[in-house]
N, C-alpha and C positions, 0 to 999 in steps of 0.2 A: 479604479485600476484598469488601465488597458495591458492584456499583453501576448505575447506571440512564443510560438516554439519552433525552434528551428535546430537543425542537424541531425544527423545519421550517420553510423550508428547508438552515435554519444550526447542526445539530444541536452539539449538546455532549454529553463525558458527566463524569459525577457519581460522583464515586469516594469511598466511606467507608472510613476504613483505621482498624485498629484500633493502638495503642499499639505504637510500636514497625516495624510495616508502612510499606513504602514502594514507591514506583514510580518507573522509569526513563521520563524523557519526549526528544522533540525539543526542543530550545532554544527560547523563546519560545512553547512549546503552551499552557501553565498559563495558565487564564482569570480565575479567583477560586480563592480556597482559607483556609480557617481559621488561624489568628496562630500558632497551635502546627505548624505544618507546616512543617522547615526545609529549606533548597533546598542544596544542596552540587552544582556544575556538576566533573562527572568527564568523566575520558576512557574511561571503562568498557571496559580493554582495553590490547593493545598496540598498535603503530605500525600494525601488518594492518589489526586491526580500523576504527582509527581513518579511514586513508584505504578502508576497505571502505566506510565510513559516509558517506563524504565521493561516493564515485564514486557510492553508489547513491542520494544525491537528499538526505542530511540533512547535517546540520552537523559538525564536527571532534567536539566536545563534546557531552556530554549531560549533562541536570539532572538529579539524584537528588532525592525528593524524601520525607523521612519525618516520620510522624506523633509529636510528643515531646509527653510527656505524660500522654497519655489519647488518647480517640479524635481523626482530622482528617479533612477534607473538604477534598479539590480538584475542581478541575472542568478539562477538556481540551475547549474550542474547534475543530473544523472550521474548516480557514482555507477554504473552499470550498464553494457550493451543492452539497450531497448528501445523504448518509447516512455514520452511525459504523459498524462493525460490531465487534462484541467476538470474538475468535477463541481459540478453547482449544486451543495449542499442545502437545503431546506427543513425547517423543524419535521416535518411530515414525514421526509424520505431521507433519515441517514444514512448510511455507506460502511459496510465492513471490508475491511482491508486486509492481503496478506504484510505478515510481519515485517516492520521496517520499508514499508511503502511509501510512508508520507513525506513528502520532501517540504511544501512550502504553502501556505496559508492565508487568507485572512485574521483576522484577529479573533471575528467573530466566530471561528470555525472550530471547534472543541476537540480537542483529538483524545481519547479515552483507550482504554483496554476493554476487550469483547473475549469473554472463555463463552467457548463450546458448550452448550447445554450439556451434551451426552458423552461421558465422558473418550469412546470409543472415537468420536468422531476428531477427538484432539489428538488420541496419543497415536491413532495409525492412518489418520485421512491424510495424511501429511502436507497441509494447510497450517498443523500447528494448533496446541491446545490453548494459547492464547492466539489473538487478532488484534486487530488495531477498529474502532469504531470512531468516523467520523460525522459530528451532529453537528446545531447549530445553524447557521445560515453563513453563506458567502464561497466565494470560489476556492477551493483545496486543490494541490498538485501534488499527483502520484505518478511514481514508478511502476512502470512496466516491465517484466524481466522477457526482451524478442517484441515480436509484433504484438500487437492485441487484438483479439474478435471477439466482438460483442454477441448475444443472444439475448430477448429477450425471452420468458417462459410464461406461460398461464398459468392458472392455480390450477397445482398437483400436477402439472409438465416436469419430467425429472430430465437431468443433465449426470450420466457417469462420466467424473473428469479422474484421471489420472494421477497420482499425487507431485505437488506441488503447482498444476497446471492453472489452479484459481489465483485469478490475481484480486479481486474482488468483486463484489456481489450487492444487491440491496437488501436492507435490513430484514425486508418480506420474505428474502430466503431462507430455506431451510438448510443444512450440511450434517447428512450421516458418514455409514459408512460400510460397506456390505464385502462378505467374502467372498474374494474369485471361487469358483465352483469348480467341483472337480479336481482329484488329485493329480492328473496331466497337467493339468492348466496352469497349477498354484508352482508346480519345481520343475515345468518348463516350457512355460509360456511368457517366461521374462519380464510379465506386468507387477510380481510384485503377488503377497496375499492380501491386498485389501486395494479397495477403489474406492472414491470420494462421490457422492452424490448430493444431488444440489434440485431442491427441489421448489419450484415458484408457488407462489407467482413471483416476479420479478428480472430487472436485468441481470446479465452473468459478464465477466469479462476475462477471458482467460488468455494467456499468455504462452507464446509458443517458444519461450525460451528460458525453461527454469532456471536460476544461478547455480545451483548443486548439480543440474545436469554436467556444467563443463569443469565438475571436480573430477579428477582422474582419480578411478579408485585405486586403492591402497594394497599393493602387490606384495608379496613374499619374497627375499632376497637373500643371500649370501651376504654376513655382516664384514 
């Protein structure tokens, strides 16, 4: 599979597969794609997998989608102002992802549910007490929510992210979650009582444009 990402703000990517090749997508990702491309919607898995799928942000079912013929071209849509990222999954080094990340896949790429060892770090890191865990082998394509910036960390290097600011991390991380200090700080320092910590070794990739950031909150009115 060759393929390219292209556009800004609303990036897509562009995937050439040769005869025969094919890719696992989320339901409704597929933007455009060439007439020889046939779509066969699987449960890729058993009853685990299926509700693993369902807890960590995607749908029951998944599209398969293969090339007949000769060569085909599809393309996978960003539902979100950000960036694609193409990820090269290996048995060794798999990938935790925040919620509803995964857009489009190899076949051989496993996409699973990941809970939080501790239970603090799920219900107030605000990453979310489930994740999405990508294993397996082969290229995966994830959503960005804004730009991306990468970090790598050494072992016991710690990273305070902000919540919702992790976009995903390597499986070698760790994610707690510690309380802002000081009673100034917690009711009017605007960060929130709790921050997310991320502790290596490994990569980090955080995201400078969370989706709930541009929920406008919810005001009081005259009915």
């Amino acid at each position: 599979m060759k393929y390219r990402i292209e556009g800004t703000p609303m990036p897509v990517v562009i995937c050439e597969l040769e005869a025969g090749e094919n890719m696992i997508t989320e339901r409704g990702s597929m933007s455009w794609m060439t007439p020889n491309m046939k779509m066969e919607t699987t449960s890729n898995g058993g009853v685990g997998k299926v509700l693993g799928r369902m807890f960590s942000g995607e749908a029951l079912f998944q599209n398969r989608y293969t090339a007949q013929g000769g060569p085909g071209m599809i393309a996978f849509a960003s539902s979100f102002p950000g960036s694609i990222r193409a990820l090269q999954i290996t048995p060794d080094k798999p990938v935790i992802a925040q919620k509803s990340a995964f857009l489009a896949s190899d076949p051989t790429v496993d996409l699973s549910v990941f809970f939080q060892r501790k239970m603090g770090a799920g219900f107030f890191g605000g990453e979310g007490f489930i994740m999405q865990k990508l294993s397996g082998y082969g290229t995966a394509f994830v959503e960005i929510d804004g730009s991306a910036v990468e970090y790598e960390l050494a072992p016991g290097q710690q990273m305070i992210v902000d919540t919702g600011y992790l976009a995903l991390m390597d499986a070698t991380c760790k994610m707690d979650v510690v309380t802002v200090k000081g009673a100034k700080n917690v009711f009017f320092g605007g960060e929130g009582l709790f921050n997310t910590v991320i502790t290596g070794p490994g990569k980090i990739v955080l995201q400078t444009m969370p989706a709930f950031k541009l929920i406008p909150p919810t005001t009081g009115g005259a009915g």
